[in-house]
Structures are given as C-alpha cells and as structure tokens.
C-alpha angles and dihedrals in degrees: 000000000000114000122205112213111194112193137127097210094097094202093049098049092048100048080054093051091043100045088048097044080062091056099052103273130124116221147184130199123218127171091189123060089195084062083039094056096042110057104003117133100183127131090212135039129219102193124188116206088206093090112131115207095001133101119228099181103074079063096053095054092047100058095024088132079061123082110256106179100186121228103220123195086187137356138253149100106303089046107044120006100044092044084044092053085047101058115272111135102228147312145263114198115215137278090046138172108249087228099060093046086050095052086051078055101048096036091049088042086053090045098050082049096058091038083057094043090043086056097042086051091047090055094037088054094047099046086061101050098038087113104050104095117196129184106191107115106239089209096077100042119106127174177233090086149130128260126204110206136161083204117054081197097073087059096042093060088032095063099036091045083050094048085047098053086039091052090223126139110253126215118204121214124170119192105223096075117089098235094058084126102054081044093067106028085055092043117105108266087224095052113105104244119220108184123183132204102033075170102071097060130089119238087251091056093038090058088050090048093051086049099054088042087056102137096355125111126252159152119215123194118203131163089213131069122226132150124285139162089228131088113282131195141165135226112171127164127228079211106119093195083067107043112098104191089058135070119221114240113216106261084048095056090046095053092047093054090044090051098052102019098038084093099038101058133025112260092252095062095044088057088056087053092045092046098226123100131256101259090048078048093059100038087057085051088051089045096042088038089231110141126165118262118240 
C-alpha cells in the first residue's frame, strides 16, 4: 500500500514517511493538495487540516473512494466533521503515537478489502443465478419459513433477492456439510439464515435442527415435503432442464439448446455441438415449430 502524507511541516511529514517506511509501506510527501491532486498516486491519504491558504477539501471529494484519515491539530467543525460528510474515513489528533495511526491504516485497508470482496461476491452471485426467473413478490414474504421446491436454484435466488431488498445480512448454511451445527450455533443471532437441502438430512437431524433454530430467522429450501408448524410454500419449475429428479429425453434437450443457444451461434455451428447435421437441424426447427425471429 502507498500512502500520500500531505503536510506542510516538513519535519513532520518526513518522521511519518520514515516510521512507516520501516513498517512496509511505501510512502510520498507533499505540502500542496493542488500538487497532490495533481500527480498522487496513493492508495491512502494522510491529510493534515493545518493547511493555511489551501483547501483540502477538494482533495477529499475527489478520492473519496481512497482512504483520507485527517491529522487534526484541534477539533471542530471546519477540521473534522465537514472533511468527514464529504467523504474522509476518520482522525488522529496530533501529536499522535505512529502505532495508533498505523492500526486506522490497517483497520480502514482490511475494510476496503471486504467492501471489494463483498462486491465481487454480489456480481458473481448474481451472474449465476441470472437465469433463474421467480414470481413470487418478495414484498409479501415474511419469514422464517420453509420452501418446497423441485430446483434448489429457485430458493437459492428467492432468499438472497429477499435479504437484498430487507436489507438484512444473510448467513449461508448448506446442509451437506458436516458443521452445519457449529454454523449456526456461531452465526449472529440477528443474521438472517438461509439454510439448503432440508432433504439431506434424517428425522432425527431435522428435529435438532428445529431445536437449534428455536427464535432465529430463516429460509429453508427441500425438495421433500414433511410436516412442520412453520410457514410452508412451493416454487417449483415446468422446466425439465431444472428438474433434478428427472433425465432429459432427447427431443426435450434439443429443444432446450435451440431455445437458449439458437442466438448465440450460426446454425451451422449449433448442428456440430448437437451432433447432428444442419439439415437434421432444420428439420427438428420445422417439427418443434421453433424458428429464428428476423
């Protein structure tokens, strides 16, 4: 990490730079924002408020995305609370000690990190679940409750699009994996669960299951019904591609890879991945009736 120090107390500036040189960090010294604008390259900002005749501010809005942690010599409105509205992460009033103004750096570094990764994670999510198309309006979910299902998947894009549009933090537990109990017994109380494949587990594990659950907030997804006090719905799909209890015949696959692929590729290349040739291509199209449109 590169780390900008803006101060125009030379001797200052340069026992920082130096102390966290020590540490790892690389580090550049400016006493002007309008040259630090101009040609920094840091990933964090070091910004003193003791800056006669210069406007730190304008700093401040355009790296805003960076971290600025602001050295203070007092506080008040002009040094701390503006430059916080506007964007900056937190203060260190001077004189300081170098290891609590490292531990701002490090605990501000860690949090852009999670705030990348939590995005990463958001658009990755979404990009597998993209196809999976529900109805059921969100608004008038509530849990915790049970959903039947003969496609995971629905469930899967159901209870993250309801934590979304909740707001709530949601906890993933699958119950496949063999620490689904410490998962949930470690969890937040106030996380919002959602736990997959009731149907792996025995009567004797769903009723420890129920017990641990006992006042949390969840969504569960199975692909078999059983008997519960809790409220119970169903989303299923009449799509055969997603149904796992079922194999595809022939006809049924074709029409499936016609359906989604017949706009990505030229018909003469989705005959060679079908394995069939472009006449027999077109002859399925005739007998299916699907026919690009123009």
């Amino acid at each position: 990490m590169k780390i900008t120090i803006i101060e125009n107390e030379l001797y200052l500036a340069q026992s920082i730079a130096s102390k966290l040189g020590q540490t790892g960090y690389e580090t550049e010294v400016y006493s002007s924002v309008k040259e630090a604008i101009a040609t920094s390259t840091g990933d964090a900002f070091l910004l003193s408020t003791n800056l006669p005749g210069q406007d730190f501010n304008t700093l401040i809005t355009k790296f805003k995305e960076k971290i600025i942690i602001l050295m203070v010599s007092y506080i008040n409105n002009d040094t701390v609370a503006v430059p916080l509205n506007l964007g900056a992460n937190d203060y260190i009033v001077k004189p300081f000690i170098i290891e609590e103004l490292q531990r701002k750096i490090e605990h501000y570094k860690e949090f852009q990190q999670l705030k990348k990764y939590k995005a990463l994670y958001g658009e990755y999510n979404d990009y597998l679940l993209q196809d999976i198309k529900i109805e059921d309006d969100i608004d008038k979910m509530s849990s915790p409750l049970i959903v039947l299902t003969n496609y995971i998947k629905l469930v899967d894009k159901l209870a993250f699009n309801y934590a979304n549009q909740t707001n709530r933090v949601l906890t993933f537990v699958p119950l496949g994996n063999k620490d689904w109990k410490t998962k949930i017994k470690n969890s937040n109380v106030k996380h919002f669960l959602y736990i997959s494949d009731l149907q792996t587990l025995k009567k004797a594990e769903r009723e420890q299951l129920f017990a641990i659950l006992e006042g949390r907030d969840f969504i569960i997804s199975t692909t078999n019904d059983f008997e519960t006090e809790y409220k119970k719905i169903e989303i299923n799909t009449d799509n055969k591609l997603y149904d796992q209890n079922e194999i595809l015949t022939i006809d049924d696959y074709v029409k499936f890879i016609v359906n989604n692929f017949q706009y990505s590729y030229p018909d003469t290349e989705l005959s060679k991945k079908l394995g069939i040739s472009r006449k027999s291509l077109w002859e399925k199209r005739k007998k299916y009736g699907i026919f690009k449109k123009k």
